[in-house]
N, C-alpha and C positions, 0 to 999 in steps of 0.2 A: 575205844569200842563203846564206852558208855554214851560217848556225843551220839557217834552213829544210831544207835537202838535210840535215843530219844529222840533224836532226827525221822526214823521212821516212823516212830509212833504219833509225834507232832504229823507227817503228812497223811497217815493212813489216818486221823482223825480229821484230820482239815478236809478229806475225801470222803469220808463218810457223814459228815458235816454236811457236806456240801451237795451230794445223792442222795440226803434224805430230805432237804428242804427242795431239790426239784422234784422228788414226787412226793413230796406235802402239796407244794401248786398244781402238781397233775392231780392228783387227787381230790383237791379245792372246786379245780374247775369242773370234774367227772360229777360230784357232785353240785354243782352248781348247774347242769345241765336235766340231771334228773330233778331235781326242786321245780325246773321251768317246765319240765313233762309234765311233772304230776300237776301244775297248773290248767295245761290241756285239756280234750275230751275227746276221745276217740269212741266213736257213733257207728252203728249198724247203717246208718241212714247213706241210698247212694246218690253221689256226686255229681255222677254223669246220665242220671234219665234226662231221656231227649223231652223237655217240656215242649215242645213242638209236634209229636207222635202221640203222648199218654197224661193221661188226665193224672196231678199228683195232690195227693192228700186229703185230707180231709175236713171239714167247715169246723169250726170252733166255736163253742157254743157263743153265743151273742154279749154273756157276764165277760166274756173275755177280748169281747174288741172295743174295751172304753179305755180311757186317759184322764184322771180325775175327777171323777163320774159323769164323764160325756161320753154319750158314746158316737160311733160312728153313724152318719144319716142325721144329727142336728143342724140347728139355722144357725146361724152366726148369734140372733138375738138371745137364743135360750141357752147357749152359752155364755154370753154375756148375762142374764137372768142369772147363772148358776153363780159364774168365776168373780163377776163384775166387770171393770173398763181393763181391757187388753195392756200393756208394754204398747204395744206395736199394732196397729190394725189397715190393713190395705185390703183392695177388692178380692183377694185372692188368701187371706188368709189373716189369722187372729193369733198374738203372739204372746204370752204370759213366760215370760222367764225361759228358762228350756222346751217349752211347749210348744207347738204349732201348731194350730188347728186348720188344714189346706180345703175349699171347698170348692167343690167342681163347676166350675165357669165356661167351662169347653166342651165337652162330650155329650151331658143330659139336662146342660145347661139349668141345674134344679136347685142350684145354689144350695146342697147341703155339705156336710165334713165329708169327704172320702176320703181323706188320711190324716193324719195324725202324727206328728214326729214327735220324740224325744230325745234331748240332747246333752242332758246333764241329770241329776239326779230330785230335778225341781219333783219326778213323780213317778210312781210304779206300775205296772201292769196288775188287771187282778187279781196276779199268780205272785206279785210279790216281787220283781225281778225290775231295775233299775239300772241305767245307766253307772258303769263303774263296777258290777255286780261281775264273776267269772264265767265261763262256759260251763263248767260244773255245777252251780248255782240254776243254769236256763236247763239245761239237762233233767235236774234232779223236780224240777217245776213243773214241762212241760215235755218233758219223753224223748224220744229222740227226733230231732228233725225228722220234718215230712221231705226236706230239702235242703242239704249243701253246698253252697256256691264258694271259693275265694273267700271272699269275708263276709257271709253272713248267714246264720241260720234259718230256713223258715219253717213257720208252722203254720197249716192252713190250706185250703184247696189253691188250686189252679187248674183252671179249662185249657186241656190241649189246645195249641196252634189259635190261642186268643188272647187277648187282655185282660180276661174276666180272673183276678190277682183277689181273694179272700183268705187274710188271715196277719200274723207277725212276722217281722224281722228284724234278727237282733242283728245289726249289724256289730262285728268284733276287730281284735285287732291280732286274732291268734289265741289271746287271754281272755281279754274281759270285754265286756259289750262296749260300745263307744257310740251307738243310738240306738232307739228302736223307734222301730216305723208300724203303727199298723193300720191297712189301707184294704178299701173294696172297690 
């Protein structure tokens, strides 16, 4: 009788053992899931306006469309005056590390910056907000999107049913920004 009663007590521990380390891993992951929410940003800002019907956003003061204090509308040279000799320099653009500075060759043919990419954390936005940085960080910086696409945030106007594209985009990867772009 005594084998018996220690035989059950050995398996109703071996069982209870073994029910509370499956939900120690339920419970790991549950929490492992909310860690990655709160990484998140959940925005008033909506997804689906028809940029094709309605004019979205609004123009950002001008302190806010530079990259290393260039701003957008410089020559290639006065960039080079500011940064010095480029990584990388072709008819189409000037390359310092993460930086890009793209200048319009096709459209107004005026050979100045009309965008600017960021790709690594070589430099910030006026606001402070750099490649690697979270959506919660761009949020708390610069408000809520004027515009959510799939992966990227913008801020900034846009002209209905045209090209006319004035302001940032961070593009992300769910979490944290992985470029920004900002372009007129």
């Amino acid at each position: 009788m005594k084998q018996i009663i220690i035989g059950v007590l050995f398996v109703t521990y071996f069982m209870l053992s073994f029910s509370i380390t499956a939900n120690a891993s339920w419970l790991s992951k549950a929490w492992g899931r909310l860690e990655n929410s709160l990484d998140t940003v959940s925005t008033n800002a909506s997804p689906s306006t028809d940029r094709k019907k309605y004019d979205i956003g609004h123009l950002l003061p001008r302190e806010d469309m530079k990259i290393a204090g260039v701003p957008l509308g410089a020559t290639f040279s006065e960039i080079k005056d500011s940064l010095g000799n480029p990584q990388y320099e072709s008819n189409e653009y000037l390359q310092y590390g993460g930086i890009k500075f793209h200048r319009d060759i096709y459209l107004y043919r005026d050979y100045r910056v009309d965008r600017i990419y960021v790709t690594n954390r070589d430099a910030a936005t006026a606001r402070g907000i750099a490649v690697g940085d979270t959506l919660k960080q761009v949020v708390a910086a610069y408000g809520e999107p004027d515009y959510i696409y799939r992966n990227y945030y913008f801020y900034g106007y846009q002209k209905a049913g045209s090209d006319h594209i004035d302001g940032i985009y961070f593009t992300h990867n769910g979490k944290k920004v992985t470029q920004i772009t900002i372009c007129n």
